[in-house]
C-alpha positions as CSV (number, residue, x, y, z in Angstrom):
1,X,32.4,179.4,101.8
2,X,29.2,181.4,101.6
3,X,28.7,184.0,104.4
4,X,25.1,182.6,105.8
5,X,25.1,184.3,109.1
6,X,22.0,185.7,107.6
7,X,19.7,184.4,105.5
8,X,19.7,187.3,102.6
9,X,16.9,185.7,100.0
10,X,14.7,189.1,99.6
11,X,11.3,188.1,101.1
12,X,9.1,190.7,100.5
13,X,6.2,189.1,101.7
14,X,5.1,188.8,105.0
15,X,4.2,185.1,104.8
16,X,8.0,184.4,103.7
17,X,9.4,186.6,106.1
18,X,7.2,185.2,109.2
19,X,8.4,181.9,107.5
20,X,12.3,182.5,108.1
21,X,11.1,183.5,111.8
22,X,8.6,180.5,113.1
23,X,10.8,177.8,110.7
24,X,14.2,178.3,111.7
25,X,16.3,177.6,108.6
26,X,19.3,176.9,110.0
27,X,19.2,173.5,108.0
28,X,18.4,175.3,104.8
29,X,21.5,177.3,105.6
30,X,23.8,174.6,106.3
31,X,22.6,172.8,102.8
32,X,22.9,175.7,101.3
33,X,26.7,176.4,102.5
34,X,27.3,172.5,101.1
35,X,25.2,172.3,97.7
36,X,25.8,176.2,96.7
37,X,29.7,176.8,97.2
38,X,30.1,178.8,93.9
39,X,27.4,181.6,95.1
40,X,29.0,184.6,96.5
41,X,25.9,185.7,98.5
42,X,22.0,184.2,99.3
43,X,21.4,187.6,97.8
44,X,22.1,186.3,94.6
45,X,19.8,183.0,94.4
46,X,17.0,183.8,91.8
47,X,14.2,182.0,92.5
48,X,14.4,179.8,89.6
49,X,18.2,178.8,91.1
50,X,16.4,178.1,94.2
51,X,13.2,176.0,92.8
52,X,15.7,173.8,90.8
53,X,18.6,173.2,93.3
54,X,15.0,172.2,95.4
55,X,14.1,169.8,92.7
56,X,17.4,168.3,91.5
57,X,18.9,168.1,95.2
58,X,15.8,166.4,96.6
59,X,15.9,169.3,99.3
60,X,12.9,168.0,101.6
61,X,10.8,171.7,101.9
62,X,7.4,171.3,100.9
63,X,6.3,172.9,97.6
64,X,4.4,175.6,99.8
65,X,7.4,176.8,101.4
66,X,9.2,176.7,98.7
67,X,7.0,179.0,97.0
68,X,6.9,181.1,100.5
69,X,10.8,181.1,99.9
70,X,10.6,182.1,96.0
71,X,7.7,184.6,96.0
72,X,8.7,187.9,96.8
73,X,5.3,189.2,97.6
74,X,1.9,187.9,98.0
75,X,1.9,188.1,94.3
76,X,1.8,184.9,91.4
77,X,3.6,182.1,91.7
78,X,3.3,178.8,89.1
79,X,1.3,178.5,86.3
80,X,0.2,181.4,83.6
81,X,-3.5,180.4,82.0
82,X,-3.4,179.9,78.8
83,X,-7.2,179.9,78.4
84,X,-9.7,183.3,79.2
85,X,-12.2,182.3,82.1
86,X,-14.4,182.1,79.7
87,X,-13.4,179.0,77.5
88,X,-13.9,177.2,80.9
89,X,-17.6,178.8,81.0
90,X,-20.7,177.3,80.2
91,X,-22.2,174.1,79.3
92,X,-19.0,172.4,77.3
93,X,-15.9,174.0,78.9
94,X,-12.3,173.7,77.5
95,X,-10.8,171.0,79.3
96,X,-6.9,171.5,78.4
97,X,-4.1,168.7,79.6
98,X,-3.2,169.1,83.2
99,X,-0.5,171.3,84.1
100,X,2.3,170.0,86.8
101,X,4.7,172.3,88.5
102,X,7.0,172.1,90.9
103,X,5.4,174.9,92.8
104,X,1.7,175.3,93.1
105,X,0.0,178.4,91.5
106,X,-0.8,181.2,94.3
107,X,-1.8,184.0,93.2
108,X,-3.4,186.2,96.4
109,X,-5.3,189.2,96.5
110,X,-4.3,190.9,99.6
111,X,-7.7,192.0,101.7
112,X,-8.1,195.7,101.8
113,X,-11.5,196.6,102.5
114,X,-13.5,199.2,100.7
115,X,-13.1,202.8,100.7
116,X,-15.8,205.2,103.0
117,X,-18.3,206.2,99.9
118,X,-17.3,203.4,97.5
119,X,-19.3,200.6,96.0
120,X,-19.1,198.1,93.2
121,X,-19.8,198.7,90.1
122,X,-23.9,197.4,89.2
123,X,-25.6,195.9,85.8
124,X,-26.9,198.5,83.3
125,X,-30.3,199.4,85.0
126,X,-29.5,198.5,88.7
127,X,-28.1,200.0,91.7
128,X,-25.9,199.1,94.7
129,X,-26.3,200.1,98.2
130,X,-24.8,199.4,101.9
131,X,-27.5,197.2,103.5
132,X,-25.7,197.2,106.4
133,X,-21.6,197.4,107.4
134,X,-19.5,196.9,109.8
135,X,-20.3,193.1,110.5
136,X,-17.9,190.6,111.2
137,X,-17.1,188.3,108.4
138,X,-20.4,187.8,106.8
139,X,-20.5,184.9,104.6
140,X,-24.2,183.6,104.0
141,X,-27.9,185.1,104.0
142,X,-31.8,184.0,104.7
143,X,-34.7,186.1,104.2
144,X,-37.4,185.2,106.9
145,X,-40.7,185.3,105.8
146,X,-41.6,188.5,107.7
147,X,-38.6,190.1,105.7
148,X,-36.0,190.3,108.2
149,X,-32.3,189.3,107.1
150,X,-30.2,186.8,108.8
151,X,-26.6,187.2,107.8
152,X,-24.3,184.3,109.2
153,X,-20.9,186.2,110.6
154,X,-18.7,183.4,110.4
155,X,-15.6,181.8,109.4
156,X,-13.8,178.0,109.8
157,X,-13.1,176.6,113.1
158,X,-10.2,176.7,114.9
159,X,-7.8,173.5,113.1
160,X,-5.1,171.8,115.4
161,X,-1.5,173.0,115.5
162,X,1.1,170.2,113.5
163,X,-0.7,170.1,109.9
164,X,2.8,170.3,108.8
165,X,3.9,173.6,106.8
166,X,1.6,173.2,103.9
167,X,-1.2,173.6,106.3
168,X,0.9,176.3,108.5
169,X,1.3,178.3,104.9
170,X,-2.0,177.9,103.5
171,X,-3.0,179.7,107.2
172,X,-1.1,182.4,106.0
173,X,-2.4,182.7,102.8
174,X,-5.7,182.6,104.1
175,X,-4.9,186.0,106.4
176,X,-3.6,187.9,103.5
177,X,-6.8,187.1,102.0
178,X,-8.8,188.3,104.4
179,X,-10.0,184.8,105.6
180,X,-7.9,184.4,108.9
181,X,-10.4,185.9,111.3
182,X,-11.4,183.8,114.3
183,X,-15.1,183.0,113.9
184,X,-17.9,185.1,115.5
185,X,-20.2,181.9,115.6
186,X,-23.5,184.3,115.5
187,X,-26.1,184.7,113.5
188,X,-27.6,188.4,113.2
189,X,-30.7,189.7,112.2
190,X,-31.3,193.2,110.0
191,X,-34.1,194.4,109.6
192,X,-35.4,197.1,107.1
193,X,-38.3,198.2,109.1
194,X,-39.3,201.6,106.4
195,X,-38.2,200.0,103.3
196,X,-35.7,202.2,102.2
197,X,-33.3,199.4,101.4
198,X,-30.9,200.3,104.4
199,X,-31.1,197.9,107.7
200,X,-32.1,200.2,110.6
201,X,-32.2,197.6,113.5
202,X,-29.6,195.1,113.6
203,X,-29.7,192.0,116.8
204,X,-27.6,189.4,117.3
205,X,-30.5,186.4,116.7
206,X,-28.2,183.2,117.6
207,X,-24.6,183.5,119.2
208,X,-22.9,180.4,120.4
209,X,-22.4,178.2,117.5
210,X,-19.9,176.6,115.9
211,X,-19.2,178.2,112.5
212,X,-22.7,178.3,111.2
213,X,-23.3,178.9,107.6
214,X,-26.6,177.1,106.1
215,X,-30.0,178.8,107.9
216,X,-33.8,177.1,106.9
217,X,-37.2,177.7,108.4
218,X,-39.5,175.3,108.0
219,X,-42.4,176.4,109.6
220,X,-41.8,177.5,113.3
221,X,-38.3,175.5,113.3
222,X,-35.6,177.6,112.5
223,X,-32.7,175.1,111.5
224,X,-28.9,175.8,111.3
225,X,-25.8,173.8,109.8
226,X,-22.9,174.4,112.1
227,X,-19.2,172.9,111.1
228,X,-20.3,169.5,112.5
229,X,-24.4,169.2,113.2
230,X,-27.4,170.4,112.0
231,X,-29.4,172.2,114.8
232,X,-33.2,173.4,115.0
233,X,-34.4,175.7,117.5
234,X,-38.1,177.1,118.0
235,X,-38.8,180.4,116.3
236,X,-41.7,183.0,116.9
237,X,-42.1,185.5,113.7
238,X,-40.4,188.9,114.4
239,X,-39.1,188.0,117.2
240,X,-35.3,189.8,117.3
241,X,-33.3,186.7,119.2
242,X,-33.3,183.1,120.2
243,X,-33.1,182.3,123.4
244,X,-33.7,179.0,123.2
245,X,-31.4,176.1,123.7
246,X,-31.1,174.3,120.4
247,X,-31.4,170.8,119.2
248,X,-29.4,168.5,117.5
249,X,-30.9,166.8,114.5
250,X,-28.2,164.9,113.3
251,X,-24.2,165.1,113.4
252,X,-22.2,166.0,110.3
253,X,-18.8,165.2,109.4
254,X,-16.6,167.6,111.4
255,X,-12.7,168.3,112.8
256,X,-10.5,167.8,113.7
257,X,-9.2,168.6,110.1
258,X,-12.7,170.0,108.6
259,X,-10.9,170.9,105.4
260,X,-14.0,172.4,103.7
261,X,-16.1,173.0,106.7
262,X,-19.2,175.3,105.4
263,X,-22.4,173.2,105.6
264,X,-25.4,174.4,104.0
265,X,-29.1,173.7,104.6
266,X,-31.9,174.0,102.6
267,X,-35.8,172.0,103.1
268,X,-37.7,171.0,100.1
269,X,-40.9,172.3,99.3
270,X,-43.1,171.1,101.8
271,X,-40.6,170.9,104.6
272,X,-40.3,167.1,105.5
273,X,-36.6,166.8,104.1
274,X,-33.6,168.7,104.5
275,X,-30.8,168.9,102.2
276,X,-27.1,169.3,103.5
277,X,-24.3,170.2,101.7
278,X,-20.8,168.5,102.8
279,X,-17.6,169.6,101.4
280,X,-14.6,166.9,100.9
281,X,-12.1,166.5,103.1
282,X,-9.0,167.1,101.3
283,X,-8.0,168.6,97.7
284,X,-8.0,164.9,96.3
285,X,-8.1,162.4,98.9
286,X,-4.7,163.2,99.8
287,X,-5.6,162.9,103.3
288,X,-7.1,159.3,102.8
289,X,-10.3,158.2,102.0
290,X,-10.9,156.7,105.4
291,X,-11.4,160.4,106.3
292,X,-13.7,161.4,103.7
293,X,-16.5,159.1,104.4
294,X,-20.0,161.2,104.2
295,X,-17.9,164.2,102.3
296,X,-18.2,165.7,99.1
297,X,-21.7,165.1,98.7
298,X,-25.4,166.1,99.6
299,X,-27.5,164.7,102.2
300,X,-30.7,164.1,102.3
301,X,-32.3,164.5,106.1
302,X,-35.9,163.9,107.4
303,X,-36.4,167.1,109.4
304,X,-38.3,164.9,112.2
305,X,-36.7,162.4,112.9
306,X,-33.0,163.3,111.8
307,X,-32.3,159.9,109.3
308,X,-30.5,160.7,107.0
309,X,-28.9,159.1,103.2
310,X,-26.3,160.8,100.9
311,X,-28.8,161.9,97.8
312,X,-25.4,162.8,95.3
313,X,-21.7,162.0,95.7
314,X,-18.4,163.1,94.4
315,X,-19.2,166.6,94.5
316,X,-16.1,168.1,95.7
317,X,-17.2,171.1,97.5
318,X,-21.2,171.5,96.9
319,X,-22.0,175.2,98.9
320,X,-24.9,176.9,96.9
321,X,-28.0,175.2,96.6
322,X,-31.3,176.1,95.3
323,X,-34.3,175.6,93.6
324,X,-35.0,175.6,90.2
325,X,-39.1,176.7,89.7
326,X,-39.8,175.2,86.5
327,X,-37.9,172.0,87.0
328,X,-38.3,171.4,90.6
329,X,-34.8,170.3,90.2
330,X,-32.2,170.9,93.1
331,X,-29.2,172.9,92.0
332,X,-25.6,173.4,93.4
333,X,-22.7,175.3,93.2
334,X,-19.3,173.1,93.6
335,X,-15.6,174.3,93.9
336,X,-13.3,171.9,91.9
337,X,-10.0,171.0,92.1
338,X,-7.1,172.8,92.5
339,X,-2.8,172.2,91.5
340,X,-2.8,171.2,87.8
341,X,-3.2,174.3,86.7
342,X,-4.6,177.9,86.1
343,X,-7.1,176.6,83.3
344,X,-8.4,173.6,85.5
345,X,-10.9,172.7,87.3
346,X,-13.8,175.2,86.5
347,X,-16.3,175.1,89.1
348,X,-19.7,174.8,88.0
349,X,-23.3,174.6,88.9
350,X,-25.6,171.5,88.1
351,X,-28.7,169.9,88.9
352,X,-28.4,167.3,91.3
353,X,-29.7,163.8,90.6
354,X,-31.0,161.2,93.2
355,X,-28.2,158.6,93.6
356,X,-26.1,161.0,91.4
357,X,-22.0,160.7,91.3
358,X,-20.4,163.7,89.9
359,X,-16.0,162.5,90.2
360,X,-14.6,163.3,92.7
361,X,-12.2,162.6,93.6
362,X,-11.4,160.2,90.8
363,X,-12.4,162.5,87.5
364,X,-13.5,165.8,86.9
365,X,-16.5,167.3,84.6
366,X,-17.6,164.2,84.0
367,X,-15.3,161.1,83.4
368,X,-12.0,163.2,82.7
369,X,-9.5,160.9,84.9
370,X,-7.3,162.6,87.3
371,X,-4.4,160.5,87.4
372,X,-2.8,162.0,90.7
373,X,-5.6,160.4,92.7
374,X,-4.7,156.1,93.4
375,X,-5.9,153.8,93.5
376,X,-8.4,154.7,90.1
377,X,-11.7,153.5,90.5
378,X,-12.3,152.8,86.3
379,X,-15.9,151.8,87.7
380,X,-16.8,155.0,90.0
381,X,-15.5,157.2,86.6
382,X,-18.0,155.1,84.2
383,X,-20.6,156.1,86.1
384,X,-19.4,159.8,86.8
385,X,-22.1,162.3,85.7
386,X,-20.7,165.7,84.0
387,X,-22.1,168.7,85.2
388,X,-24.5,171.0,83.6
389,X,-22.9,174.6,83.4
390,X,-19.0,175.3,84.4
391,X,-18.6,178.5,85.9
392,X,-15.0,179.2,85.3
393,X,-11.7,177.7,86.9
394,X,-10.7,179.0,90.3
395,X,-13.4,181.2,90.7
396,X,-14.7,179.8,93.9
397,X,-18.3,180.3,92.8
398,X,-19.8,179.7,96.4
399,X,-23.6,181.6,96.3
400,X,-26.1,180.7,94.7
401,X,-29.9,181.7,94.2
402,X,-32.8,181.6,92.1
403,X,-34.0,184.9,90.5
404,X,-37.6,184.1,91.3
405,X,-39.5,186.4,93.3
406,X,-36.7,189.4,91.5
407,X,-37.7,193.1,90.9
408,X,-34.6,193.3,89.0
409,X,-34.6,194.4,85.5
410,X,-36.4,191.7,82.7
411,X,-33.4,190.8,81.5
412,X,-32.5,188.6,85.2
413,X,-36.2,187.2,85.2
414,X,-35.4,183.7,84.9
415,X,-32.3,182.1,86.3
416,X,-29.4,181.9,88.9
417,X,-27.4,184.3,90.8
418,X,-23.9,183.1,91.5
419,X,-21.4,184.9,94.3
420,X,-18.1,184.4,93.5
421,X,-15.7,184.8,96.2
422,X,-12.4,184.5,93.8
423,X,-9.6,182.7,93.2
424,X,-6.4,182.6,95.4
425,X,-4.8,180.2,92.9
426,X,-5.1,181.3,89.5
427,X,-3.2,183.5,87.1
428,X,-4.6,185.7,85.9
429,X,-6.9,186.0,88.9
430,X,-10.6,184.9,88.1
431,X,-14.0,185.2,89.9
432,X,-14.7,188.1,92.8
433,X,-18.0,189.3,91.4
434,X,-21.9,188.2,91.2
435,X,-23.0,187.2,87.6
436,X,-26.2,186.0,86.3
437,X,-27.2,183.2,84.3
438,X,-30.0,183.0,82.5
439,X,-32.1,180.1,82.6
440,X,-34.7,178.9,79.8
441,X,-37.0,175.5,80.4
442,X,-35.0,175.1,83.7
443,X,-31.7,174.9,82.5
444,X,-28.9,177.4,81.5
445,X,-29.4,178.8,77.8
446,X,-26.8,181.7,77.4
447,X,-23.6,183.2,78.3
448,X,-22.8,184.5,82.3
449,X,-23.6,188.5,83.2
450,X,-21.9,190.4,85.2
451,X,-24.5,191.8,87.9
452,X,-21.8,193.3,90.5
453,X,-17.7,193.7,89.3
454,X,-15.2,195.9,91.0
455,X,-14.4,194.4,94.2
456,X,-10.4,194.0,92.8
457,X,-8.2,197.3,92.3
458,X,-6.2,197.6,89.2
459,X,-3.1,197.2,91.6
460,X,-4.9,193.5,92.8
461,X,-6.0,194.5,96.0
462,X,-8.9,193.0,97.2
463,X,-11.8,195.9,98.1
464,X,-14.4,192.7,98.9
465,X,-15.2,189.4,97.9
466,X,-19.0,188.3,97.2
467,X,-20.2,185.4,99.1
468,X,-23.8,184.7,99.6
469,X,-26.5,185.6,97.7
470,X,-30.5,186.0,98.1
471,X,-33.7,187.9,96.6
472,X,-35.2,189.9,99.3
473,X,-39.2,190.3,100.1
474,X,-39.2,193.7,97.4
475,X,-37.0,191.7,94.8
476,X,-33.7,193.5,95.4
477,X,-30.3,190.9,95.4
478,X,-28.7,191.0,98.6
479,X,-25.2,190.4,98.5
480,X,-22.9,189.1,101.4
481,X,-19.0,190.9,101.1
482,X,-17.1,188.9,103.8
483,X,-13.7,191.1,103.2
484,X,-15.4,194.4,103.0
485,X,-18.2,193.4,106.3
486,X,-20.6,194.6,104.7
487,X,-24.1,193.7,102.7
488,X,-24.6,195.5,99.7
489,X,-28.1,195.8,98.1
490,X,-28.5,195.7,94.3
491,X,-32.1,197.2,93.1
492,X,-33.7,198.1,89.6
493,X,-32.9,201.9,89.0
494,X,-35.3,204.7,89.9
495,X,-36.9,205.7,86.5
C-alpha cells in the first residue's frame, strides 16, 4: 500500500500547489492508493505516468488540473510548434492539421515588471520613452483633439464563483500573468503640457465604470464601451474630469460569464455611426450558442438614437479597429482560437465587409472546418470569408492603429501598428511586442517590423506586455504596457 498521508507529486508552481490546498485531493489519493499499488512513493509519478493513468483510467480531473498537477512550474505544458511565427504570418499562412492533446498547451510568462531605468528595445531610427508610469493596468488609449491622453486603467469584471476548475485555473493563470488585478474602472487623462514627450499632469477624467476599454469623441460627446453598454457623457475641450452623469446608448452583451469582455468603440468619419467590437463568448461555443447571441462580431450603432445591427459576424475576438485612409475600409484585429495546437490559429487583421462572416466558430481563416465545434453549419463555412493578413498564432495581437498622422521614420508612413500582448499558450512563446505593417493601395504588401521587442527576459519573465496603440498630436506611437503600468513613447531619433 502506498504511504499517501501526503500528497508528494513536486509542484513547483504556485497554481499547483494552491491547487492541492483549495481542491482537496483526498479522492485523487484514494484512486491513487487503488489504481497505483506497484509505486513506492507519489514522489515517483512522472508526469507522463500521471497524464496516462488520467487517460486510460478515465480519472474525472479536468485537463487544466491535470496540467496544474503535471506542470512543475508556470513553465510549458502540451504541444511544441513545429512552425516559426512567421509561416503563420502574412496574407497566406501555413495552416498545418490540428494538433489534439490530452493536456492543453500553457505556456506562461510570469509578470515581473520592468526594471527602474529600463526600456524596450526601439526600431532602427526611433526612441522609447516613459510617458507616464505607475498607472494601474492600462490597457487602451485616445488622443483628444486638444492632445491630451486618455489611457483606460482597466481589467475584466469580477466572474461568479462555481465555473468549475477550468475556469478556477485559468484565474490562476491569468495572475501569474499579470492579468489578475481587480479593475480600476477609470479612465485617466495625461497631459504633455511643454511637449517634451513626458506627461506632466495626470487626472482621473471618468471613475465609476465597469471595465471600460473602447473611448470615441464625436464632437462634444465623449462615448465609452464598458463590459456591457456603451455610454456617452458631455465633454468640454481641456477640461481635466467628467463630472457628469453618463448615458446609456445601448446595452451590450455582458456577465455573468463575459468570457471576452473588452468592447471597443470607434465612430465613422462623420460621426453618425458607431462601431462596437464584441468578443465571443466561449473558445468555441463550448458554452452554447444560446449564449453567444450578438458575440464575436461588430456592431454597427447610430450614435443618436442607439439602434443598432451586427455589420460582420464570426469574428472570434475583434479588439483593434481602425481606419484605413486610402480605402476607407474598416480594419480589425481578432484573436483566434486556441487548444489544437501551438501552430494554430494565427490571429490576424482584416478589413471588415458589410454583412461580412469571418468562421467562427465553425471554421477558421476562411472555410478551414473545425471539427470540435457540432453541430457544423456546411452552409455558415460556404460563406465564411478568409481574412486578409494573419498575424501569427497565439500572439494575442489586441492594438491596432493607422500610421497616419506618424512623425516616425519613412519607412512606417503608410500602414498599421499592431500591440501584441502575447501568448500564454504557445510553445515557443510568440507575440509581446509592437510591429508594423506596411500598407500599399490600402492593403498589407510586405513582411511584419518589429517597432518595440524586449518586453520577455531570456529566463521568460515577462518585463511588460504591449496593449494599445495610438499616434499622438506630434506623430510619436504611444504604447499601453498593462504588466509594466506604464505608457511608453516611441519617437523618430534626434538627428
Amino acid at each position: 500500500m502506498i504511504d499517501v498521508t501526503v500528497l508528494r507529486v513536486p509542484l513547483a508552481s504556485k497554481i499547483a500547489l494552491d491547487a492541492v490546498e483549495r481542491l482537496r485531493f483526498t479522492r485523487l489519493r484514494a484512486a491513487l492508493q487503488s489504481e497505483l499499488p506497484l509505486m513506492t512513493s507519489l514522489r515517483k509519478i512522472s508526469p507522463i505516468s500521471l497524464a496516462h493513468w488520467g487517460r486510460t483510467r478515465s480519472l474525472r480531473l479536468h485537463r487544466a488540473l491535470v496540467c496544474a498537477l503535471t506542470t512543475l512550474s508556470v513553465a510549458a505544458c502540451g504541444d511544441l510548434a513545429k512552425l516559426p511565427v512567421s509561416a503563420g504570418t502574412g496574407p497566406s499562412p501555413t495552416l498545418p492539421p490540428p494538433v489534439s492533446t490530452l493536456i492543453p498547451t500553457v505556456n506562461i510568462a510570469p509578470a515581473k515588471g520592468w526594471p527602474a531605468g529600463a526600456t524596450p528595445v526601439t526600431a532602427q531610427g526611433t526612441v522609447v520613452a516613459r510617458f507616464a508610469e505607475g498607472l494601474d493596468h492600462p490597457r487602451w488609449l485616445y488622443v483628444l483633439p486638444n492632445g491630451d491622453v486618455l489611457v483606460a486603467e482597466t481589467n475584466a469584471p469580477p466572474k461568479p464563483d462555481g465555473q468549475g476548475i477550468k475556469g478556477w485555473v485559468m484565474k490562476q493563470v491569468m495572475k501569474v500573468a499579470g492579468a489578475g488585478v481587480p479593475s480600476p474602472n477609470r479612465i485617466t487623462l495625461l497631459r504633455d503640457a511643454n511637449g517634451d514627450g513626458v506627461a506632466e499632469t495626470r487626472s482621473v477624467f471618468l471613475e465609476g465604470l465597469n471595465s471600460p476599454f473602447g473611448m470615441t469623441l464625436v464632437g462634444n460627446n465623449f462615448y465609452v464601451a464598458n463590459a456591457d453598454a456603451l455610454v456617452r457623457f458631455p465633454y468640454t475641450q481641456g477640461e481635466l474630469k467628467i463630472a457628469a452623469l453618463g448615458t446609456k446608448v445601448v446595452d451590450l452583451p455582458g456577465g455573468p460569464l463575459n468570457h471576452h469582455w473588452t468592447k471597443n468603440v470607434v465612430a465613422n468619419p462623420d460621426g453618425t455611426k458607431l462601431y462596437v467590437s464584441v468578443g465571443s463568448n466561449s473558445n468555441v461555443g463550448e458554452n452554447g450558442m444560446e449564449n453567444e447571441q450578438g458575440r464575436a462580431a461588430i456592431w454597427e450603432i447610430d450614435s443618436k438614437t442607439g439602434s443598432h445591427r451586427v455589420f460582420a459576424s464570426g469574428l472570434r475576438n475583434p479588439v483593434g479597429m481602425a481606419w484605413e485612409p486610402e480605402s476607407g475600409a474598416l480594419w480589425t484585429s481578432v484573436n483566434e482560437r486556441d487548444e489544437i495546437g501551438s501552430d494554430l490559429v494565427p490571429d490576424y487583421m482584416t478589413s471588415v465587409r458589410d454583412g461580412g462572416f469571418y468562421g467562427w466558430p465553425y471554421s477558421y481563416f476562411g472555410q478551414h472546418v473545425d471539427v470540435r465545434v457540432q453541430p457544423p453549419r456546411p452552409d455558415l463555412v460556404a460563406s465564411a470569408i478568409s481574412p486578409d493578413y494573419a498575424l501569427g498564432p497565439h500572439t494575442a495581437s489586441l492594438g491596432l492603429t493607422s500610421a497616419q498622422g506618424t512623425a516616425l521614420p519613412p519607412q512606417f508612413a503608410r500602414g498599421m501598428f499592431i500591440g501584441q500582448h502575447g501568448s500564454w499558450n504557445r510553445q515557443p512563446r510568440s507575440g509581446y511586442k509592437v510591429i508594423f505593417v506596411p500598407f500599399k493601395q490600402g492593403k498589407p504588401a510586405g513582411e511584419p517590423v518589429d517597432v518595440l521587442t524586449g518586453f520577455l527576459t531570456d529566463d521568460g519573465n515577462a518585463l511588460g506586455r504591449p496593449v494599445g496603440v495610438v499616434i499622438d498630436r506630434q506623430g510619436a506611437l504611444l504604447v499601453a504596457d498593462d504588466v509594466g503600468n506604464i505608457v511608453w513613447r516611441v519617437s523618430s531619433a534626434q538627428r
